[in-house]
N, C-alpha and C positions, 0 to 999 in steps of 0.2 A: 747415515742420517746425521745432521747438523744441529744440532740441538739450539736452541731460543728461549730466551727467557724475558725476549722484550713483554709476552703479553702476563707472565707472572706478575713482571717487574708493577705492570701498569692494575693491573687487576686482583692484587692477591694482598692487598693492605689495609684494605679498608674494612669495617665491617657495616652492617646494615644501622641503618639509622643517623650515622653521624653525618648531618647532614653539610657541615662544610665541609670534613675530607671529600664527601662526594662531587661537590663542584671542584677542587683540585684533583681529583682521580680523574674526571669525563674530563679537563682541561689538558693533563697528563698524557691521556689516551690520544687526544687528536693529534697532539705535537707528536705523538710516536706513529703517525699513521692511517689510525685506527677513525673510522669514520661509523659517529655518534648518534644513536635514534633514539627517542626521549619517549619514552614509555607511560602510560597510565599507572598509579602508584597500587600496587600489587597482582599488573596484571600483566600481558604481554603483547597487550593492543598498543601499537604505537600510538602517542598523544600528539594533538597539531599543534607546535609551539608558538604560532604565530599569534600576537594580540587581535581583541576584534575587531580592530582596526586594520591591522593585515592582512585579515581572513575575508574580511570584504574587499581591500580591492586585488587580492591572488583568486579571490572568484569571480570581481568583474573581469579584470586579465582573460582568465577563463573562459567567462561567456562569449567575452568578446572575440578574443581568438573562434571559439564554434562557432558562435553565427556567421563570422568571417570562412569560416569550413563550410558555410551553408547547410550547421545542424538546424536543424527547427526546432527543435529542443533545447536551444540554447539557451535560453533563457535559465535553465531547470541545472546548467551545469557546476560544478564545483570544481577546487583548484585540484593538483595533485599534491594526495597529503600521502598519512603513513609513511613510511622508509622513504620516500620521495625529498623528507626533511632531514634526511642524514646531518650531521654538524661536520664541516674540514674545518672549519672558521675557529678555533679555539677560542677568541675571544668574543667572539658574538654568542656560543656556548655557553659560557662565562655569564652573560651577561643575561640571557633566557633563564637560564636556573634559576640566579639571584633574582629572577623575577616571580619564577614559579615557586618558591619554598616559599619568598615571605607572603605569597597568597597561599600557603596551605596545602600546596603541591608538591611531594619527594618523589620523582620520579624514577621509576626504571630505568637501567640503561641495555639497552641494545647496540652490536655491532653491523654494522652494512658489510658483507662479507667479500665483494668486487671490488667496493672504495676503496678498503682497506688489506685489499692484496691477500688476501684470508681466504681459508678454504674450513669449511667446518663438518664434520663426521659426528651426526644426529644418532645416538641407539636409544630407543625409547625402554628398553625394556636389557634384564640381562639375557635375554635369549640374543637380542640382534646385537648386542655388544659380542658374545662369545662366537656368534656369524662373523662379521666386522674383524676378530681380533684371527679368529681362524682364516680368512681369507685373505687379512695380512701376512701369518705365517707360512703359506702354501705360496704365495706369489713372492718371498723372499726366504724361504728354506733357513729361515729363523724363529723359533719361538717367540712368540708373542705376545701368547696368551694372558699374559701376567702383568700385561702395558694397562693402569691405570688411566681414566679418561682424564682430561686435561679440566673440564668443570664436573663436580657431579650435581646433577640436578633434579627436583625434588621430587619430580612426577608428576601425575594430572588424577584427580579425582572426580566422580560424578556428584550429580546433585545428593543424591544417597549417602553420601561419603563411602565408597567403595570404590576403590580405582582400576580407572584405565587403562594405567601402565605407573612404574616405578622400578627403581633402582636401573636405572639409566646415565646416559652422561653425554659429554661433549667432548669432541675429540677435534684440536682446534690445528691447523702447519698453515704454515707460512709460505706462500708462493714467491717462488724465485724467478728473479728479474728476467732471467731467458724463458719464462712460459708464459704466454699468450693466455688468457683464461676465456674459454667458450663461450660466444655472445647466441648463440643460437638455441642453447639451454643451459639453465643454471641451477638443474639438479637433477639428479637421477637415484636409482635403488638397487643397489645390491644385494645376491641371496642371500637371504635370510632376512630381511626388510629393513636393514639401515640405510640410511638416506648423507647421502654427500651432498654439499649445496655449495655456492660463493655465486652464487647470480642476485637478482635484485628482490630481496628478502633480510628479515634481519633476524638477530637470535641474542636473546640473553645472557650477558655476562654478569659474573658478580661484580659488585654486593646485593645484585636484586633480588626479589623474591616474590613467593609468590600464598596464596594462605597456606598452600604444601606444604611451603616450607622455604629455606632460599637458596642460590645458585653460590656453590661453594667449589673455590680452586684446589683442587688436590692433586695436582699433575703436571706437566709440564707443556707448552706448545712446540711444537716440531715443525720443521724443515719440512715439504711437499716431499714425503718420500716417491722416487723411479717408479713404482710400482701403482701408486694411485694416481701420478700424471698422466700414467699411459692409461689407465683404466678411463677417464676422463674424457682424453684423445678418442680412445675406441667410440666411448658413449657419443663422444660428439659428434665423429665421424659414421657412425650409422644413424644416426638421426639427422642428419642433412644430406650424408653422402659427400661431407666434403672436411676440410680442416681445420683445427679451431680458429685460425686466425683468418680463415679465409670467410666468403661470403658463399649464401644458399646458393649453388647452381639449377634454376627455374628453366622452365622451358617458356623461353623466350613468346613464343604466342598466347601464354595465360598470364595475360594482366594482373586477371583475381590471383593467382598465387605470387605474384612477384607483387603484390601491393599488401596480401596479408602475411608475407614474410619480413615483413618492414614494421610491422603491429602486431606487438602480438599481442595475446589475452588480459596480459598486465596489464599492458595499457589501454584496453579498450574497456576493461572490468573496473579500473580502479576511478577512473574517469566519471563512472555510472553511479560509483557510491557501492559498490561491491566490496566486499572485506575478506582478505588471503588469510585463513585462517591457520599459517602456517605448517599443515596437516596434509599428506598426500594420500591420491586413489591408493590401496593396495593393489587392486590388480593391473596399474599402470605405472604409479609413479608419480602421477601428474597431479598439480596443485586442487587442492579442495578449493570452494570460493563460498563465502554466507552471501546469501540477497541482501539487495537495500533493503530499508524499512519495516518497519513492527517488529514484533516477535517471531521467532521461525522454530519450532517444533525441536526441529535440529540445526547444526551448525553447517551441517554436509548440504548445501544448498544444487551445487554444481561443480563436474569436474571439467577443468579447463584443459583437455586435451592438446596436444602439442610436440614439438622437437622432443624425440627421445621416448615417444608411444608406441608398444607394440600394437596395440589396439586398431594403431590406423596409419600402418607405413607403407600404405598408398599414397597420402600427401598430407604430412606430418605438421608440414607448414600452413595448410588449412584446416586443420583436427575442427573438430567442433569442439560446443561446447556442450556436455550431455546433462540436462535440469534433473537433478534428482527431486527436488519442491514440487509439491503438488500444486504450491502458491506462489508461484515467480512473479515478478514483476508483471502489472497490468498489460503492459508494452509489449510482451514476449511471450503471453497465454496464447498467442493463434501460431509459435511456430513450432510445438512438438516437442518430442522432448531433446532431440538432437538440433543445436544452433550455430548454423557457421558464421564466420566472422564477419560476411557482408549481409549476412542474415540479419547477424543481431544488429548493424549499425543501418539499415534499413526500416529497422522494427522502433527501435530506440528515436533515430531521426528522421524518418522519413513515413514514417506512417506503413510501414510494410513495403513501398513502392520500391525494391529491386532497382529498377532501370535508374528513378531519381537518384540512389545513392550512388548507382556505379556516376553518373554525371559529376555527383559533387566530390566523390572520390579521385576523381580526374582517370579511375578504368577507364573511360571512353570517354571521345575526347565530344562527340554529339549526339545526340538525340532527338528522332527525328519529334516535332511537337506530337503529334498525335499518338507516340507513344510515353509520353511523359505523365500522364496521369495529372491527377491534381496534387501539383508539389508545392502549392503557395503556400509560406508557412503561416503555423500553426499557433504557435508560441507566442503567448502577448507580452509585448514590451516589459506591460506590468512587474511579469512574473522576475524582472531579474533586479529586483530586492526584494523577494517576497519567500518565504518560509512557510512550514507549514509549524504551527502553534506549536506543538513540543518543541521542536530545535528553535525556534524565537523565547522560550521561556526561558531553555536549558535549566533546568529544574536539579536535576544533578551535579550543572557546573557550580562553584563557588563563585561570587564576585569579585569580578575582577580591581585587582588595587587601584588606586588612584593614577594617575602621571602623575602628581605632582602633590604628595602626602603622604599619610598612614589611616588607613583605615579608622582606625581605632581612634585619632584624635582631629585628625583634621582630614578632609577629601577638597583638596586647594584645586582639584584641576581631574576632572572624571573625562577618560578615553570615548569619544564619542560625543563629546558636549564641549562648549566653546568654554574659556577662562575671559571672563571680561572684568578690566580693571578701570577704572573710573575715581574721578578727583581732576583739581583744578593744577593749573603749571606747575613743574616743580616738588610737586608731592609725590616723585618715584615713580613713575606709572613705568617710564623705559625701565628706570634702574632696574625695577624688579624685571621687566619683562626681558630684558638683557638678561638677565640672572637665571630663568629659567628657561630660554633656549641654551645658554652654557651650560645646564646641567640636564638638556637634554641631549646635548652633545658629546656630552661623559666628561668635558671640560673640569667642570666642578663636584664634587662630594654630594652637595644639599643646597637646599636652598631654604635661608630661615629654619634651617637644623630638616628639612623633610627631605628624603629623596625625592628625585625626579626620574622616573624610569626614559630610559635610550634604549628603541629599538631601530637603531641604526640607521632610519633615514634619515634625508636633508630637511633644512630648515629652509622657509622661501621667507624671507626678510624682508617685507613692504616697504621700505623708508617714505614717508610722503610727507610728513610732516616734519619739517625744514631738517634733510637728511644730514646736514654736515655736524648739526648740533647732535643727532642720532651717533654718528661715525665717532666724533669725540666720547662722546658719554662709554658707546659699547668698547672702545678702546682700551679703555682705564682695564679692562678684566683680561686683554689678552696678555699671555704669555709665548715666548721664542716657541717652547715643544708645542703649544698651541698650531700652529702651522700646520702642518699637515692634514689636520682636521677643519678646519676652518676653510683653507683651498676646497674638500672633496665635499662638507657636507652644510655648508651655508651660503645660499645663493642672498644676498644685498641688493638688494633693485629701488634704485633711488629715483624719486619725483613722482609726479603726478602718472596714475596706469594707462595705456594707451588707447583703451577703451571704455567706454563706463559701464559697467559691471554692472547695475544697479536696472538697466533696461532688460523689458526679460527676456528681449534674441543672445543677449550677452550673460544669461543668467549663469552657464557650466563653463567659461571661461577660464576663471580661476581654477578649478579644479581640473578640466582639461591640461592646462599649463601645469600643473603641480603633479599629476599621474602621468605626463611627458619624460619631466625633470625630476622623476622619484622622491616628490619631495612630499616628508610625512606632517608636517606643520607649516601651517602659513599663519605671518602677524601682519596685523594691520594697524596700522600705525599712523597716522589712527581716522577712524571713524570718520571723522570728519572730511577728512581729503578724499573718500568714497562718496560720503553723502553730504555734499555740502546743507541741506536743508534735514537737519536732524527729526524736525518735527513733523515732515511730508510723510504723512501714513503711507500713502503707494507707493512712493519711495523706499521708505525706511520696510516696508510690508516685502517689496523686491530684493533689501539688504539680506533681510533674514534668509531670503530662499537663496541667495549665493551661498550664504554661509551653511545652509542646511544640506543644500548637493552638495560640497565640499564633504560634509561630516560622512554623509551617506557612505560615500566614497572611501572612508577609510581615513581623509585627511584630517589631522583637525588645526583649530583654530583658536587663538589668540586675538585680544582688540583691546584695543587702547581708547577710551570719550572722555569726555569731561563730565563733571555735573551742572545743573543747574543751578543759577546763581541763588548764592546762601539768601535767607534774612533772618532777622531780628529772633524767629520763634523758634527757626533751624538752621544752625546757622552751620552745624557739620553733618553734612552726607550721613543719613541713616536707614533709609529706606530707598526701594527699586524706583518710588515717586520723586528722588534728588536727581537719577540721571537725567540727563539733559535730551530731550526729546521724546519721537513718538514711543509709545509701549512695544511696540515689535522690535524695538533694540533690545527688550531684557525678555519680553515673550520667548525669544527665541534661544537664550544663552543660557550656560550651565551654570556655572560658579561665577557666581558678581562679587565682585573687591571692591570696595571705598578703601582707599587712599588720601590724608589731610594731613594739612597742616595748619594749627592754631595761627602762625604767623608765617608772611613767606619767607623764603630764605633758610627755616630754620629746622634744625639736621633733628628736630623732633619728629615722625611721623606716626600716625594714630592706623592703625590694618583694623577695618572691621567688614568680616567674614557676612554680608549682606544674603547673599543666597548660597545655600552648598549643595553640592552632586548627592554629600554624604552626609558624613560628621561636619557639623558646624565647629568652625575656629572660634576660642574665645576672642572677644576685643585684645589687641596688642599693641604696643608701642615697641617702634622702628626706631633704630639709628642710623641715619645715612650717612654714607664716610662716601664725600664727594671724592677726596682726592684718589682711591682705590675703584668707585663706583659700585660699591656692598650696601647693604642692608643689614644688618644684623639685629635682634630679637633684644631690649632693653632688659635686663637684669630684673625678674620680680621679685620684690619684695613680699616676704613672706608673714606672717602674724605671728611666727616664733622669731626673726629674726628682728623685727621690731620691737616686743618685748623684751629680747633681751637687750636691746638699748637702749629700754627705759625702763632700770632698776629703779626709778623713784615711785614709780606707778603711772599707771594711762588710763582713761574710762574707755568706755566703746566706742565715742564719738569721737574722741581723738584717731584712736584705731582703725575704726571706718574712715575717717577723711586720709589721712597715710596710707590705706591699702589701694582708696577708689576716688581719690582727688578732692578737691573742696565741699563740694557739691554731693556726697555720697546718697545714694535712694534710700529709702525704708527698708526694703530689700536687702543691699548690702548691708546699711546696720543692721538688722536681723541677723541675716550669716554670718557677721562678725562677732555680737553678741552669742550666738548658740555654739561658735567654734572656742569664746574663751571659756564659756562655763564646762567645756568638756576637756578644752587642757586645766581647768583650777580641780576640775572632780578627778583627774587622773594625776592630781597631783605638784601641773608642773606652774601652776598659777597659786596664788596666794590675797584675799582681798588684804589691801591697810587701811582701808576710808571706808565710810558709808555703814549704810544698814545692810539687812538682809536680802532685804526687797528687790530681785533682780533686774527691774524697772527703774531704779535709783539711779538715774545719770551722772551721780557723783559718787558710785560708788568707783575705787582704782582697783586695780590690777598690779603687781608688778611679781617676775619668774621666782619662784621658789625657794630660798637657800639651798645650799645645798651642803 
């Protein structure tokens, strides 16, 4: 045996909690191989890492592929999640974490044990570990009793606190490049009940943990020893009767078995919203499965029968699947408690109708009409954005971070809802809106000091509004390493759109073209070169609804308008009534920005946070650095560090007008006023003038000796 130490190397440094080593360990692990499942934070359900904008369209994807299958249930489907989301991408790993920590999420890590060439030896318990170790030493006339698991892990307890099993471990080797590894099944059980796995499943590595307790390295990983390759080989070869690398040999006249040996249980379970609850039959081996929906008594819903069952090696490759639930799914209460595979996807799609599903399954290639039953589907259009009220509230999930902010002070731009920036020429509406496609590009750090989360799609780039002045301005920010990213994930589409979007045969246009071209953002640039008549209600009422099938879809959206022209009484943009046109331009959008300028031309610009997702932005002032094409956030000055530049003393009203401009409100002087009498009472203030009368506008101020 050859000994390894890659998976120590990667797994055995960390401890629980630190939550940046642990995005440099999972980034670690994939560079070595090792292919990454992000776990629920102390448990061992895989977590979907996808934003909710990815999760809706990897479900329309979804739907749309089944009704394309001709499910009638299509509507009802969802993407493939769990292990299905393994990580190879280290830096797109990378870049999900740092998403899910700073919402509040340290997740688990699991290994995918086929991606990652792994082969893993489950004993639950010390009885099937000294099974496992004995069975080792009898099949290489070595002692081996005394071979320490490679994780030990912490065990499983019931609701009672009494447990299930403990003082167990993980016993992890390394498949070597000349072994083929078993597609026909991807785990089996050896006497005495330990479980060998590396098929499409995953298992916890440290630093995770669990309320048990956590997954601790104390071992070492090994080379596939001679002895459990063949054992393997055997398994596999009596449960198909053929070789691991080879394919089911079917009898060519049975359709049904050579179409459900192409499908197995995984994927027609997982597909349904079923959940592998990592746990096998004892008296076969084969995967335990929980039902969709509510609560279920028990977790042992149904066992997925299969390659490698003694149960049923008559045709292992059609096993059923046997309901131990009293309360299975509505769909599959009239077939028994034994369900074969063309059973269930009959039941599930096709209303029970047999013959319709072998049709859409492409078993038989016709059907004569009069034995097709009523197969019109069933499934209304409706239902494929529709939820049932728990999963629409997600009551237990956190909310999710901004794209474009912090929670906590500002929500500049919420997933799901449009960013619409607003102001007259000049006043930065690209600059920023350049600035924050580059930092959803990973281009940049921040934007105005906030992140902007990147999850890795393309940007569709409107240019309409006179593009070559767009091309210069976004220029100024590119850099040489820039390139590569810039070719793969921003598409630029200059001039007027080739159709008008705004009729409503052409309402899903945009988004069609954008779920084509995988692109997760589209700008529009602006408004106006869509709608030319800003103030046509049915117009502008048509805008909305491109821009809301976009959102639905998963895409979102960025817009560029103007305001409407200042006067005399308002003469800077400060309410949703300054944008320029009908009400269904702001009815419809998330976060609204005003954007000004006191005079034009000048690199002063005034941000105020009109409407927000979240946290409202204070008012800010911008400095725009044309020749770069940046933004940056003006320097505030603070009421300590104006005090201490005026040792001679200052009353309030000088104070208020140097914190909040000429013009400062009753408001601000108040808050001015009530923050110096609390630096004079602690101390760092001193009156020289005046009476006592806190009202005395003459009375000064100046910082304390010291």
């Amino acid at each position: 045996m050859i000994s390894t130490d890659k998976f120590a190397d990667v797994f055995g440094a960390v401890p629980a909690g630190d939550t940046e080593k642990l995005i440099n360990l999972a980034v670690l692990a994939v560079r070595n191989g090792f292919a990454i499942v992000l776990d629920k934070p102390g448990e061992k359900v895989p977590l979907c890492p996808l934003t909710k904008a990815q999760r809706t369209r990897a479900d329309t994807d979804a739907q749309e592929a089944a009704k394309d299958a001709g499910d009638e249930r299509w509507a009802m489907r969802k993407h493939a999640c769990s292990y299905y989301h393994a990580f190879t991408d280290a830096e797109k790993l990378r870049r999900v974490l740092k998403r899910l920590i700073a919402s509040g999420i340290t997740p688990n890590l699991g290994v995918q044990p086929r991606l990652s060439r792994m082969i893993v030896v489950d004993v639950d318990t010390a009885a099937e570990q000294d099974a496992f170790l004995l069975a080792w030493s009898e099949a290489t006339g070595t002692d081996m009793t005394s071979m320490k698991p490679t994780v030990l892990t912490p065990g499983a307890q019931n609701p009672d606190g009494t447990w299930k099993h403990r003082d167990g471990g993980h016993y992890w080797f390394a498949v070597p490049e000349d072994f083929e590894l078993p597609t026909n099944i991807g785990k089996t059980t050896g006497d005495g009940g330990w479980v060998i796995a590396w098929g499409d499943t995953q298992v916890l590595v440290p630093p995770s943990s669990r309320p048990e307790g956590a997954y601790k390295l104390i071992g070492q990983s090994m080379q596939l020893p001679d002895w459990l390759r063949e054992f393997i080989a055997q398994r596999a070869k009596r449960a198909g009767d053929h070789e691991p690398a080879g394919d089911l040999r079917l009898d060519a006249d049975d359709p049904t078995n050579a179409w459900a040996a192409k499908h197995p249980w995984t994927e027609l379970l997982t597909a349904h919203g079923w959940t592998d609850t990592g746990r096998t039959d004892s008296s076969c081996g084969c995967p335990i499965w929980t039902a969709p929906g509510g609560e279920h008594h028990s977790w042992k819903s149904a066992t997925a029968h299969g390659p490698g069952c003694g149960l049923y090696p008559e045709n292992q490759t059609n096993a059923v699947l046997h309901l131990w639930t009293d309360n299975p799914p509505e769909e599959l209460a009239a077939c028994g408690k034994n369900v074969t595979k063309l059973n269930f996807v009959a039941y599930t799609r096709h209303d029970g109708n047999v013959r319709a599903a072998m049709e859409a399954l492409g078993i038989v290639d016709e059907i004569d009409d009069d034995a097709k039953g009523d197969t019109e589907p069933v499934a209304d259009a409706m239902m494929a954005q529709a939820s049932n009220g728990w999963d629409f509230l997600s009551p237990g999930e956190p909310d999710e971070p901004p794209l474009w902010g912090n929670a906590d002070v500002a929500a500049l731009w919420q997933s799901g809802e449009s960013l619409f920036l607003f102001g007259p020429p000049g006043a930065g509406k690209s600059t920023l809106a350049h600035l924050v496609v580059f930092g959803y590009l990973g281009l940049i750090p921040d934007v105005l000091g906030f992140p902007v989360t990147d999850d890795g799609r393309r940007v569709g780039y409107l240019a309409m509004d006179r593009p070559k002045q767009i091309k210069r301005a976004m220029r100024r920010l590119v850099r040489p390493e820039h390139e590569a990213i810039l070719k793969e994930r921003l598409i630029a589409r200059r001039g007027p759109l080739p159709v008008n979007v705004v009729l409503a045969k052409n309402r899903d246009y945009l988004r069609d073209w954008a779920l084509r071209e995988g692109i997760g953002v589209i700008v529009i640039d602006s408004i106006k070169d869509v709608l030319p008549n800003a103030s046509d209600e049915e117009a502008a009422g048509h805008y909305n609804q491109v821009r809301q099938s976009c959102l639905a879809a998963g895409i979102e959206w960025i817009e560029l308008h103007h305001n409407r022209k200042a006067n005399g009484l308002n003469k800077e943009p400060n309410t949703l009534e300054d944008v320029y046109g009908s009400r269904w331009l702001t009815a419809g959008a998330g976060s609204v920005i005003s954007l000004w300028q006191d005079e034009p031309g000048s690199p002063v610009i005034s941000l105020r946070h009109i409407r927000a997702a979240g946290e409202r932005w204070r008012d800010t002032t911008l400095i725009l650095d044309m020749a770069e094409g940046t933004l940056s956030v003006e320097s505030e000055l603070t009421l300590e560090d104006f005090a201490a530049s005026h040792r001679q003393g200052f009353t309030v009203a000088e104070a208020a007008t140097a914190l909040h401009g000429p013009k400062p409100s009753r408001g601000d002087k108040e808050a001015v006023r009530n923050k110096i009498k609390r630096m004079e009472k602690r101390g760092a203030l001193e009156i020289v003038l005046g009476s006592d009368d806190p009202f005395d506008t003459e009375i000064r101020y100046r910082p304390t000796p010291s």
